[in-house]
C-alpha positions in Angstrom: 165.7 90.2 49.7 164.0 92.8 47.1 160.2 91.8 46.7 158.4 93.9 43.8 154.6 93.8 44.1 154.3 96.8 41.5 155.7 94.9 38.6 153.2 92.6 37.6 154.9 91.8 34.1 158.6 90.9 35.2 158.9 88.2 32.7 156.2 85.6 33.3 153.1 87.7 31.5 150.4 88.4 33.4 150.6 85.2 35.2 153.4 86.7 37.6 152.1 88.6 41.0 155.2 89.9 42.0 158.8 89.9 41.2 161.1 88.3 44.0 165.2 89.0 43.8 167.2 86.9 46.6 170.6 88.7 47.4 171.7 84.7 48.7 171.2 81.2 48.4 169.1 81.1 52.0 167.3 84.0 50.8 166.4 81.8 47.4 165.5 78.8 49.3 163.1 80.8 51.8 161.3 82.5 49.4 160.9 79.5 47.2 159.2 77.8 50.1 157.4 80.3 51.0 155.9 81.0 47.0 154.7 77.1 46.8 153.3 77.3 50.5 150.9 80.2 49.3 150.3 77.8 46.7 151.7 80.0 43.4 154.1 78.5 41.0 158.0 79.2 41.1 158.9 81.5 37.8 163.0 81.3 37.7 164.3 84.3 35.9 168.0 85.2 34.8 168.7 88.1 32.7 165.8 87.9 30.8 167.6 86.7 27.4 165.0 83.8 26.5 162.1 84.4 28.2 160.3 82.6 25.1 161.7 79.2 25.6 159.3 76.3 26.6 155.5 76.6 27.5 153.2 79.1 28.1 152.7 79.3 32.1 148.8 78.1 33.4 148.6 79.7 36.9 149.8 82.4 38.6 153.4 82.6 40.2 156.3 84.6 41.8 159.0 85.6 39.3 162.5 84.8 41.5 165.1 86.3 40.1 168.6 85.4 40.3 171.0 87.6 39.1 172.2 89.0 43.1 173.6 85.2 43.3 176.8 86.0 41.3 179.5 85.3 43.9 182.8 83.2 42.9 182.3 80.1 45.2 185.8 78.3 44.6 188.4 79.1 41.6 191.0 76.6 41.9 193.1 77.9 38.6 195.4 75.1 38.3 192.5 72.1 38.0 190.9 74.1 35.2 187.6 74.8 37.1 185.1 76.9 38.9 182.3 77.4 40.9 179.8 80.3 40.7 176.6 81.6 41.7 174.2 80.7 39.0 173.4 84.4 38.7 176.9 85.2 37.4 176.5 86.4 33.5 178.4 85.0 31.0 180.8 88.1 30.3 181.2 88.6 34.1 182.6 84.4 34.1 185.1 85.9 31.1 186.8 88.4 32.6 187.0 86.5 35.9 189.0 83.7 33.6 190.6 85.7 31.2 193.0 86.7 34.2 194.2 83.3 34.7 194.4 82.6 30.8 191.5 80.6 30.6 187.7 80.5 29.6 184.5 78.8 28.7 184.1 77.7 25.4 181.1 78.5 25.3 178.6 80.7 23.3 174.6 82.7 24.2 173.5 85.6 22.6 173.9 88.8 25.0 176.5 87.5 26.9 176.6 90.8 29.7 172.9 89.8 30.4 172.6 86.1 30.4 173.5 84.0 33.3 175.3 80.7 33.4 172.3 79.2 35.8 169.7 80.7 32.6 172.6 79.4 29.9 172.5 75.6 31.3 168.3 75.9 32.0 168.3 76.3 28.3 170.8 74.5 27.1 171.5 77.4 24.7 174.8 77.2 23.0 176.1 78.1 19.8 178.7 77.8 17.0 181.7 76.7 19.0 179.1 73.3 20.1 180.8 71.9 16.8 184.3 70.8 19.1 184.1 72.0 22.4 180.6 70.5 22.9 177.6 71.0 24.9 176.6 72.8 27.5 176.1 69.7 29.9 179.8 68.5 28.8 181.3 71.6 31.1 179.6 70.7 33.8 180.7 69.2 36.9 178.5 69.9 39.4 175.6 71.8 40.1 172.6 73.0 43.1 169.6 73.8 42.7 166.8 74.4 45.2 163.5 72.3 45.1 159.9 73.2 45.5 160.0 72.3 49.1 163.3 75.2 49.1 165.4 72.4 50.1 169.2 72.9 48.8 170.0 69.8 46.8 173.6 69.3 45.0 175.2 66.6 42.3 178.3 65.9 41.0 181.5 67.6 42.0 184.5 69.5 42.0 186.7 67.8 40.2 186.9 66.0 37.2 186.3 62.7 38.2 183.0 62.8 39.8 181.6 60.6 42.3 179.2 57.9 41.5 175.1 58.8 42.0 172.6 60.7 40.5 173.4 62.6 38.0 172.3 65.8 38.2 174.1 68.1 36.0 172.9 66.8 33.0 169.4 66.2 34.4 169.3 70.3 35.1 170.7 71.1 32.0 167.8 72.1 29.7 165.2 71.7 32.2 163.9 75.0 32.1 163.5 75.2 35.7 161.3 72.2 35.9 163.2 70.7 38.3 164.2 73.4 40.3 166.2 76.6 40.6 170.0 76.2 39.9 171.9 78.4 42.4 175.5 76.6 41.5 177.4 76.0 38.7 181.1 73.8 38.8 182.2 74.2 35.7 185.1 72.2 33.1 187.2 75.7 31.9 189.8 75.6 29.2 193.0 77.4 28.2 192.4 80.8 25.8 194.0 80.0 22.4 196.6 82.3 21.0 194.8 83.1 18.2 191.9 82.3 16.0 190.0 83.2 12.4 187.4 82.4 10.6 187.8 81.2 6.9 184.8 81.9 4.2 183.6 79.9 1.4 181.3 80.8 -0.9 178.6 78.5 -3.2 176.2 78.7 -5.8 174.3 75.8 -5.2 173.4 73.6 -1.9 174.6 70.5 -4.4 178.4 72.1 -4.4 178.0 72.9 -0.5 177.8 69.0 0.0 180.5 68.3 -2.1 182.4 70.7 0.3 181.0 69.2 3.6 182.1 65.8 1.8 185.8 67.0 1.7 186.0 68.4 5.1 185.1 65.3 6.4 188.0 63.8 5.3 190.1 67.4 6.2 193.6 67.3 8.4 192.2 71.0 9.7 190.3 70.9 13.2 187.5 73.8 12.5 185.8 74.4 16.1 183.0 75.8 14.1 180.9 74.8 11.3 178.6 77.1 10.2 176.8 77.4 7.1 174.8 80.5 6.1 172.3 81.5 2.9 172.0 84.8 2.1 169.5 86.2 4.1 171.6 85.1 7.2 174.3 86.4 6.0 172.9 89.7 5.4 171.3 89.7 8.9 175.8 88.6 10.2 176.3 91.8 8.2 173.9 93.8 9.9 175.5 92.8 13.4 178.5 93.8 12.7 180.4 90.6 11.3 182.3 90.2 7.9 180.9 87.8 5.3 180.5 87.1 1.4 179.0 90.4 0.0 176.6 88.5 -2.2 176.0 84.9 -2.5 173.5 82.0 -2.3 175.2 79.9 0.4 178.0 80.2 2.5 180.5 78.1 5.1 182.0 79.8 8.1 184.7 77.8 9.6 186.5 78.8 12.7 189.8 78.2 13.8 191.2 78.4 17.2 194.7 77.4 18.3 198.2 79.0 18.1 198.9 81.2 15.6 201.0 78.7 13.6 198.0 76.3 13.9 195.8 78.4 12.6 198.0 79.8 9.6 198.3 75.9 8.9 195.0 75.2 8.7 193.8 78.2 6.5 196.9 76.5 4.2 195.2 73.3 4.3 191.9 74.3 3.7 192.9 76.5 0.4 194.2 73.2 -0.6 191.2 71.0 0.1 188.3 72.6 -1.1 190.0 74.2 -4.1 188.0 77.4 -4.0 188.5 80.8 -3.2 188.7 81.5 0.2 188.2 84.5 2.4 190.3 84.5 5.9 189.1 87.0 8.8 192.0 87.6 11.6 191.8 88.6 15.1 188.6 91.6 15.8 187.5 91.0 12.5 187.0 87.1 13.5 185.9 88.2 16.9 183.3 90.1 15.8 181.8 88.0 13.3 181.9 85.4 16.4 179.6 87.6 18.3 177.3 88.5 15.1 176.8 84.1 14.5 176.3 84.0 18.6 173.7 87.1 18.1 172.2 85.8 14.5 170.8 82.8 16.2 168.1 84.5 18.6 166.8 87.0 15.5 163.0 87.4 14.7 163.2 86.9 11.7 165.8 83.8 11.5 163.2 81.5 10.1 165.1 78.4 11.1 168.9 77.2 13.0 169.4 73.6 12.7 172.3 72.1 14.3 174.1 69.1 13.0 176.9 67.0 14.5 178.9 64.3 12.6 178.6 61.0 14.5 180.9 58.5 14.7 179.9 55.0 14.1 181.2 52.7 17.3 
């Protein structure tokens, strides 16, 4: 294990002694019980992507990072899931996946920095949410380590968990309350063949409801909704995406599915909304994906609300 006494700011302000980095699980467990038996607090720290999230810390602690746990645990290609050290980043879990065909729909800003174990304390996510939903939907099973450094694991494997406590979705947005997530088991999915995102432009928020109105009732399947006014969309522009040049609001719509699917779709939609319609293929589509993933963590975003259609039962 790799102790730092020297940095005295790894994270967790001033609050933070000294920076901890456990190469495994034991190693993780030992040094959390011995942190909380010198009677300091238990800072968990991934790659460092959203060290703003949640409260101000009151006394001082150990900063334990996490990012030597980043071992594949079990890959079982065929059932369509995976387990992984929590200290695996999110563009390390990609290429692992992207062999076999497959990934995880899911999106954080600075992917080759953030950890899954950080992504599911935080329950950060972003455009894709829409359809492929939440973080705590693609997870199975998960361990963490309590402040008495005791290993404790819920869920499962497979799809169809056993019954008990449950865990995953208790860890998910904790924010390392409840203890240090060291595993992940996580729901993966097939890549699709293609995507795009379609642009629609308005002049007034009244003529983007009438929009949102339409799509409700839309044969597409977007698996992103995104709508953007024009200082966003100069901010998409300035991270390398592709949006309207100049306008007051803006939808982004993304499509995902085989390339006949997609063309559909984009058909559809000219149809629906009767506007004019701007249609981004392949890098052009995956680039403006990264720039909404990246757009959401900006200083100077002012406000991201997210917004789900519910069904009535």
């Amino acid at each position: 294990m790799i102790r730092d006494e020297a940095d005295r700011n790894p994270g967790s302000g001033p609050l933070a002694a000294r920076r901890e980095t456990p190469t495994t699980i034991d190693e993780l467990r030992q040094a959390v019980s011995t942190i909380t038996g010198e009677g300091l607090a238990v800072y968990p720290r991934g790659g460092a992507t959203a060290l703003d999230y949640g409260g101000m810390p009151t006394r001082e602690g150990v900063a334990l990072e996490t990012t030597r746990l980043a071992r594949i645990i079990d890959y079982p290609a065929g059932d369509m899931t995976i387990t992984i050290e929590a200290g695996m980043t999110l563009a390390a879990l990609q290429a692992v996946l992207a062999k076999e065909g497959q990934r995880l729909p899911l999106d954080a800003p600075r992917p080759e920095r953030a950890t899954l174990g950080g992504i599911f304390a935080t329950n950060t996510s972003g455009p894709r949410r829409f359809a492929a939903g939440r973080p705590r939907d693609m997870l199975l099973g998960v361990g963490f380590v309590n402040a008495a450094g005791e290993l404790i694991r819920g869920g499962g494997r497979v799809v169809k968990n056993v019954a008990g406590y449950d865990f995953p979705r208790l860890l998910t947005g904790s924010l390392g309350t409840l203890g240090v997530i060291v595993e992940l088991t996580l729901k993966v999915r097939p890549r699709p063949a293609d995507s795009a995102i379609v642009w629609s432009s308005f002049d007034t928020i009244h003529d983007v409801a009438v929009a949102l109105d339409r799509l409700n009732l839309s044969a597409t399947r977007p698996i992103a909704v995104e709508l953007l006014n024009q200082r966003a969309l100069e901010r998409l522009t300035g991270l390398g995406g592709k949006g309207p040049a100049s306008t007051a609001w803006a939808l982004a719509l993304g499509f995902e599915e085989s390339t006949a699917a997609v063309d559909w779709q984009i058909e559809a939609l000219s149809r629906e909304l009767s506007g004019q319609l701007v249609a981004l293929p392949g890098g052009d589509a995956e680039r403006t994906w990264s720039a909404l993933v990246a757009g959401t963590e900006s200083p100077d975003a002012a406000w991201a609300v997210r917004a789900k259609t519910i069904t009535p039962l």
